[in-house]
N, C-alpha and C positions, 0 to 999 in steps of 0.2 A: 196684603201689602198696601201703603198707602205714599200716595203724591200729594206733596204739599204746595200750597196755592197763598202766594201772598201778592194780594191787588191794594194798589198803593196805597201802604200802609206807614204809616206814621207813629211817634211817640212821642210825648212831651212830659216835662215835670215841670209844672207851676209854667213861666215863661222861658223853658232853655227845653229846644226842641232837638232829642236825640237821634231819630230820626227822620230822614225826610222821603215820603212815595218811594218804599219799597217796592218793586215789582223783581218778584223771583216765582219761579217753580223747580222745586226740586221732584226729580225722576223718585217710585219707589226702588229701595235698593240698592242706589250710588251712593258715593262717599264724596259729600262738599267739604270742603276747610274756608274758614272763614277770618283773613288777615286783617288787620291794620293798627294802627296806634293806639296807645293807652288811651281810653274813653272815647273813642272812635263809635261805638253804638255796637259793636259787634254781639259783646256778651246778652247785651238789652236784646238784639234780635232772635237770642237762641232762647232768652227765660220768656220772650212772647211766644213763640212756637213750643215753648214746655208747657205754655197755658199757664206760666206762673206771675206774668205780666200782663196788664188789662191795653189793646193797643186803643189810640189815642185817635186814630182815622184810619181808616180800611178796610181793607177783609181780611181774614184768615181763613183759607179753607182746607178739606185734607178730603181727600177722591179716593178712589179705590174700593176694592176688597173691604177693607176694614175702616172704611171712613168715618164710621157712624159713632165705633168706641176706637179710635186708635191707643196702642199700648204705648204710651210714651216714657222714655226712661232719659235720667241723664248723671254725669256723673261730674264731680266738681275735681278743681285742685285739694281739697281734702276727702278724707276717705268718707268721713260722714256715718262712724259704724258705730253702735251701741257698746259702749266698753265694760255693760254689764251684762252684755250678752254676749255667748260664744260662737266662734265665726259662722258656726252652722246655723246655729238659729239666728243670724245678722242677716245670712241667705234667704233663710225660708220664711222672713218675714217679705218680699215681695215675691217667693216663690209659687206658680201655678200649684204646684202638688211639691212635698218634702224631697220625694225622689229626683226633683229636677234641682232643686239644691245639690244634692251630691254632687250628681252631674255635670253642674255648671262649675262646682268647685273642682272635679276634676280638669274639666276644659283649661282649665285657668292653672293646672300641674301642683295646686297645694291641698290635695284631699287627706294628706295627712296632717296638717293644720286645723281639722274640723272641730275639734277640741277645745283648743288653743283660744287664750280672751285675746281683743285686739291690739294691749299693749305689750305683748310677747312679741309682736312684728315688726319687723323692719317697714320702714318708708312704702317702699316699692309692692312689699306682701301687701299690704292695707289695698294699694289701687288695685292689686291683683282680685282682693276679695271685693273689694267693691265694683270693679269689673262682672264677677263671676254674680254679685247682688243684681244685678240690674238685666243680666244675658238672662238669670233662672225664672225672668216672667215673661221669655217669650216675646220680647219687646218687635212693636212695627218701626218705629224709629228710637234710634238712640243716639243721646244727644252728647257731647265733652265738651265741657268747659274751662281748657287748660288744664285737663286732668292729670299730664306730666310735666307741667313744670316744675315742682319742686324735688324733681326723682333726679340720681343724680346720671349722667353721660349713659353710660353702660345699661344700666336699668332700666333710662327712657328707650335706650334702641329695643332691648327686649319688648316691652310694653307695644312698642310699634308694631312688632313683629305680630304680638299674640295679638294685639285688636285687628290690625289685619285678615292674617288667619283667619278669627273668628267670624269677623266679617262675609269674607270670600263662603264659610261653612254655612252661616246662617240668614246672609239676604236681608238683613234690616236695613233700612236707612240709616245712613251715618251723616251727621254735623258735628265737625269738629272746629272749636276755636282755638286760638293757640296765635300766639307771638313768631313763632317758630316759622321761618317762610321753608327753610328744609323740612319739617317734620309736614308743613302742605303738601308738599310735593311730591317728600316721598308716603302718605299715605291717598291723596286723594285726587279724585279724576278728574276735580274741578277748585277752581281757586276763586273766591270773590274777597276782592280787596273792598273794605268799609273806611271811606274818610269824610269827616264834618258830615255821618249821617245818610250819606250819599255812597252808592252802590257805584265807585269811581272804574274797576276792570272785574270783568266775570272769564277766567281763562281754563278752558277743557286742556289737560294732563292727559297729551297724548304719546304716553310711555307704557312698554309692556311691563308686567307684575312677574316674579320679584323684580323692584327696581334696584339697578343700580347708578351710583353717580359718574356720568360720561358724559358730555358735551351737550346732548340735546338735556338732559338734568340741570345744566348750570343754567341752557337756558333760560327756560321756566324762574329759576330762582331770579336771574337778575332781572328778567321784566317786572315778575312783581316784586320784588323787594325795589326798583324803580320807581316803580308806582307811590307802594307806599313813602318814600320817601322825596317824592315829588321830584326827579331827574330828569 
């Protein structure tokens, strides 16, 4: 398992500086979501912690267990799968061993798709196997970045459900971004709103799992959906 350590860290491209002196530590094994406005710095914060962005001042560190190689996974608003390869072998190309392909394809309820190229599926099937892509290596953190938003009502609550679940099953770190201050809240135990760069409310989701929506729920929403919209 591994804890992530970011001492004020920073980002810039040429002179427009996206972020400014992060300081976070994420727990191993909680679920963050990470809100705020369009170009707010959020997405840029989760492709620095993928390693897929070089940061500009500070540290990045990761503790634990598995510090030294942590498994990093992350999964995008598109599915991102090979359309000449078959779902199974889409899987078992980040899979530790084949047979955890299956596996993660059954966790995910479409092992009878294993066949199937990726333009035979719906919207929502594609997140499913890309889901089920990124769970079969085992991952110490896994990362979303708006992975549902273009799934439509119905679909994303499922999707919720099952990342949940799988969460609760397997203990990785979850960072989730997302537009969505309901879909923060109801998956994650912690909220940090990003505005102009700046880590503006960090709020712990002190609600039991399954969540449902009842008074202490709304509250959560309207603080930070306050927030970010400056109330």
């Amino acid at each position: 398992m591994v804890n992530i350590e970011l001492k004020q860290v920073g980002k810039s491209y040429g002179n427009k500086e996206v972020l400014q002196n992060i300081d976070l530590s994420i727990e191993q094994g909680s679920f963050t979501a990470i809100v705020g406005r369009s170009g707010c710095g959020k997405s840029t914060l989760l492709r620095i912690i993928a390693k897929l962005e070089p940061i500009t001042k500070g540290e990045l560190q990761f503790t634990g267990k598995e510090a030294n190689d942590p498994k990093i996974r992350i999964m995008f608003q598109d599915d991102r799968l090979l359309p000449w390869k078959t779902i199974i072998k889409n899987i078992e190309l980040g899979a530790v061993h084949p047979s955890v392909a299956k596996e993660s394809l059954e966790k995910v309820g479409l092992i009878e798709k294993q066949q199937d190229w990726p333009d035979q599926l719906s919207g929502g099937q594609k997140q499913r196997i890309a889901l089920a892509r990124a769970l079969a290596s085992n991952p110490d953190i896994l990362l979303f970045d708006e992975p549902l938003g273009a799934l439509d009502a119905l679909t994303r609550i499922e999707m919720q459900n099952l990342i949940e679940e799988l969460w609760q099953q397997q203990h990785f770190t979850s960072l989730l971004v997302t537009h969505d201050v309901t879909e923060a809240v109801r998956l994650a135990d912690r909220v940090i709103v990003i505005d102009r760069g700046i880590i503006q409310l960090d709020e712990r989701i002190d609600l039991p799992r399954p969540r449902e929506r009842n008074d202490r729920f709304t509250y959560y929403e309207r603080k930070i959906l306050n927030q970010i919209l400056g109330v």
